[in-house]
C-alpha positions as CSV (number, residue, x, y, z in Angstrom):
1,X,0.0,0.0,0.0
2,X,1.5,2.7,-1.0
3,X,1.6,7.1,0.7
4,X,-1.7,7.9,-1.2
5,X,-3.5,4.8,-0.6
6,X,-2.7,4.7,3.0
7,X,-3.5,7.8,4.1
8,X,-4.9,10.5,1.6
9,X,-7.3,8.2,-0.4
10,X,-9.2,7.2,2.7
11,X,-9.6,10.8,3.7
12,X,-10.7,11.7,0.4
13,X,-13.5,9.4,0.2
14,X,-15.1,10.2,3.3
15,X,-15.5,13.1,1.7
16,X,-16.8,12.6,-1.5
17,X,-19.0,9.9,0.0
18,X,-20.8,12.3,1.6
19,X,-22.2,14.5,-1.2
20,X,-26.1,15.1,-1.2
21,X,-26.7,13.3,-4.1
22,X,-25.3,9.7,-2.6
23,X,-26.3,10.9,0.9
24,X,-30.2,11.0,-0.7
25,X,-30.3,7.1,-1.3
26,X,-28.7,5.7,1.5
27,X,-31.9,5.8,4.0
28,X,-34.0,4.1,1.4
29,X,-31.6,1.0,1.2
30,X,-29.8,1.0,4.4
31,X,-33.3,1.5,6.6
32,X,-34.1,-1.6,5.0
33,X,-32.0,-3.9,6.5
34,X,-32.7,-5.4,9.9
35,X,-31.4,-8.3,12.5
36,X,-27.9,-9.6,11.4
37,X,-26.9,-7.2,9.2
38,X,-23.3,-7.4,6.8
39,X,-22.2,-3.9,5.4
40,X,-19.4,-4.6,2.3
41,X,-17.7,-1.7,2.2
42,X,-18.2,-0.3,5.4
43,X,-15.6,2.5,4.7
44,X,-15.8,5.6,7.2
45,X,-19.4,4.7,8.1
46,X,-21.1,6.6,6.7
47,X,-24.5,4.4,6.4
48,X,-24.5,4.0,10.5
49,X,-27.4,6.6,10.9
50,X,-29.9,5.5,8.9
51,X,-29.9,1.6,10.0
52,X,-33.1,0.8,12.3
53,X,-33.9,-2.3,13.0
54,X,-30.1,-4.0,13.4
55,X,-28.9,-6.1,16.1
56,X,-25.4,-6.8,15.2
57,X,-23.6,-5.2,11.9
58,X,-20.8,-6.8,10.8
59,X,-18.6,-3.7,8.9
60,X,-16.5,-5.2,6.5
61,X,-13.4,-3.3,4.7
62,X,-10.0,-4.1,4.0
63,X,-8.7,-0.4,5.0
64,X,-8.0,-0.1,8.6
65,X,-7.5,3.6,8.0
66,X,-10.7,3.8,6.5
67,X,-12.5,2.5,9.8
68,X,-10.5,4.5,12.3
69,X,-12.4,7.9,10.2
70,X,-15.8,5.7,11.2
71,X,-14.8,5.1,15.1
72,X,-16.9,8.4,15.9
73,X,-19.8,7.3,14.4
74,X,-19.5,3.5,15.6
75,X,-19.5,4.7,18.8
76,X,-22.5,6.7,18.5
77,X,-24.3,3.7,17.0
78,X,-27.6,1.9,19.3
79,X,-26.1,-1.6,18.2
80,X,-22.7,-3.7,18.4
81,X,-20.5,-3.0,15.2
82,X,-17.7,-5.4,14.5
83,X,-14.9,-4.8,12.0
84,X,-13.9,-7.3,9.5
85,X,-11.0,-5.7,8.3
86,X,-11.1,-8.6,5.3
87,X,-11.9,-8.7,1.3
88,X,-15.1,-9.3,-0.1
89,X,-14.0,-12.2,-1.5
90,X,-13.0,-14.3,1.1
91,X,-15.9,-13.2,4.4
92,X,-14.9,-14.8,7.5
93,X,-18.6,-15.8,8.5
94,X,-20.0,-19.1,8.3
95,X,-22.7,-19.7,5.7
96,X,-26.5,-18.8,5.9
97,X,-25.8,-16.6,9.2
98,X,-26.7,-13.2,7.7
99,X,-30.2,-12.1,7.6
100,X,-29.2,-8.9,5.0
101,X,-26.3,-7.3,3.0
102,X,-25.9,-4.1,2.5
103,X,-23.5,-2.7,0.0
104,X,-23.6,1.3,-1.1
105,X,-20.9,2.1,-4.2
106,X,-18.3,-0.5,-3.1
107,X,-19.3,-3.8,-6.3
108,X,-16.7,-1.1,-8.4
109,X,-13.7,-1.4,-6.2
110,X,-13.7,-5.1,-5.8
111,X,-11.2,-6.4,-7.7
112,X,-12.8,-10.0,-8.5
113,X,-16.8,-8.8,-8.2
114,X,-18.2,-12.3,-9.0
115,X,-16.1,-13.9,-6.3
116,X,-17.5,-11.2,-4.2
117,X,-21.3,-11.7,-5.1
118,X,-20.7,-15.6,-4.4
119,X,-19.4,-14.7,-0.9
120,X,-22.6,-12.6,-0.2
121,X,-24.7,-14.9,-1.6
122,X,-23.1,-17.9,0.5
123,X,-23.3,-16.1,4.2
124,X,-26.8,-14.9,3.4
125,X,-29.9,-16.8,5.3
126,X,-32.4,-18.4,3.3
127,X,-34.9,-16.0,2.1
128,X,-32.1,-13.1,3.0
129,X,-32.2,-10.0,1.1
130,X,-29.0,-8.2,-0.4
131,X,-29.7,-4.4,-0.5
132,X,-27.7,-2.2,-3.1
133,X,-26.7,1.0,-4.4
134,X,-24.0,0.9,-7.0
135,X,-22.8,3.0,-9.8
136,X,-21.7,0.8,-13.3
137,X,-22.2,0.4,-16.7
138,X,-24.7,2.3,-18.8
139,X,-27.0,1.1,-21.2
140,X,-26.3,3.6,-23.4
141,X,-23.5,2.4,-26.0
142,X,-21.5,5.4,-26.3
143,X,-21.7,6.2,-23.1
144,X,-20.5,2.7,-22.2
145,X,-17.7,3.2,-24.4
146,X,-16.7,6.3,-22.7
147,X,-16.7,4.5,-19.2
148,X,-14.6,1.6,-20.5
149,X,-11.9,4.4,-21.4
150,X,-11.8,6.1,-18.3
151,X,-12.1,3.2,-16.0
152,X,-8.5,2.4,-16.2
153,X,-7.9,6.5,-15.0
154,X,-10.9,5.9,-11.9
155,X,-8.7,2.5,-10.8
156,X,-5.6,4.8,-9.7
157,X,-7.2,7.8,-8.3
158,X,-10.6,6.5,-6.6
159,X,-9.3,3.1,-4.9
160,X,-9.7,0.3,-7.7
161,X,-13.0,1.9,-8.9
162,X,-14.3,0.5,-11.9
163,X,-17.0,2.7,-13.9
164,X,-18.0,-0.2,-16.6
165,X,-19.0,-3.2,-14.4
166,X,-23.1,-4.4,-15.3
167,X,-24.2,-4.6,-12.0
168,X,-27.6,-5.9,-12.9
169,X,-26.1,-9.3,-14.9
170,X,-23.7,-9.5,-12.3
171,X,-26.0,-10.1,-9.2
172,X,-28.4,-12.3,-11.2
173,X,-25.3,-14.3,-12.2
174,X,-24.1,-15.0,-8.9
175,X,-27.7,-16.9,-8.2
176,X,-30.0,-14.0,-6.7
177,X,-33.3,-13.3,-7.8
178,X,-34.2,-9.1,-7.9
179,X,-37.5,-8.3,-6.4
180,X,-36.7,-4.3,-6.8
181,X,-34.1,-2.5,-9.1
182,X,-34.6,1.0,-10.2
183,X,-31.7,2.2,-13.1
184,X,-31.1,5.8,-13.5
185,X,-28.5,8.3,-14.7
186,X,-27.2,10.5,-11.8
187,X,-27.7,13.8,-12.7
188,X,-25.2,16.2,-14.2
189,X,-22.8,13.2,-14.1
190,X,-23.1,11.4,-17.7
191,X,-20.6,8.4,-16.5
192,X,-22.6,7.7,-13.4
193,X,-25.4,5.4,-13.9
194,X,-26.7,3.8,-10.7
195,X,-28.3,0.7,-9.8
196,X,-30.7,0.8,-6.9
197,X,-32.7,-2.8,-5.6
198,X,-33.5,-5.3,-3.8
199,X,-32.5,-9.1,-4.4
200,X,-33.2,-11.9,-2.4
201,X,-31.4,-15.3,-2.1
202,X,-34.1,-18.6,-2.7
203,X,-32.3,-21.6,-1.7
């Protein structure tokens, strides 16, 4: 890990991650989740207000820097957070323990995404639900193009962020079924097309 990774990236994501327009749509997925509740990509904590009905979050993320921004607001928290300072592709918590995942703009960043989804899908209970918010590929081709070119750029400046991923294809891949899922450009911001749902695991 090298001088920017370590200890100006993490402070320059807690505050981008805190703009209006991603602050907005974190109550509608994050007050959804309730008992056992896994955050990927816990970062600097910035989803611990708007949980309700948790008992136990596990936060998981690899940066250790990253969660010492969030100790404030872990502390402020009404319910036990843990850290998993761990990758998304190898969760240390047995299988079917989770009753819901919540992930908010983290599926770009992980660098093997389908390992990640298989992961989620694996700790999740039956009947569990995996709530999202993600930023990817648009549906647009041109645009899609454009992302693809400036995704290599996003990797080395916003911590292994990819801006061409499908999100959609990827989560039915990994074996979830969608209930929700709401696709939308974010405005002003032509290479930021968001995915917002709901998907369940039926095993």
């Amino acid at each position: 890990m090298n001088l920017y990774q370590k200890h100006i990236l993490p402070k320059l994501l807690n505050f981008t991650m805190q703009r209006s327009e991603m602050e907005k749509h974190r109550p509608d997925i994050v007050g959804q989740a309730s008992g056992v509740v896994l955050e990927v990509g816990f970062g600097s904590g910035l989803n611990l207000p708007y949980y309700k009905n948790v008992s136990k979050l596990y936060a998981l993320d690899p940066s250790r820097e990253l969660y010492d921004i969030a100790k404030d607001r872990v502390e402020k928290a009404l319910f036990t957070t843990e850290h998993l300072e761990a990758s998304a592709e190898n969760i240390p918590l047995a299988s079917g323990t989770i009753d819901c995942v919540v992930s908010t703009w983290s599926l770009c960043s992980i660098p093997n995404p389908e390992i990640a989804l298989g992961e989620i899908f694996r700790v999740l209970k039956s009947g569990g639900r995996f709530m999202f918010i993600e930023h990817g590929k648009s549906p647009i081709i041109f645009v899609g193009k454009i992302q693809k070119l400036f995704t290599p750029i996003s990797k080395c400046v916003a911590g292994g962020c990819h801006m061409d991923r499908d999100i959609e294809k990827m989560i039915k891949n990994a074996g979830f079924e969608i209930q929700k899922l709401e696709k939308f450009q974010q405005k002003f911001k032509p290479l930021a097309f968001m995915y917002k749902g709901v998907a369940a695991v039926k095993k």
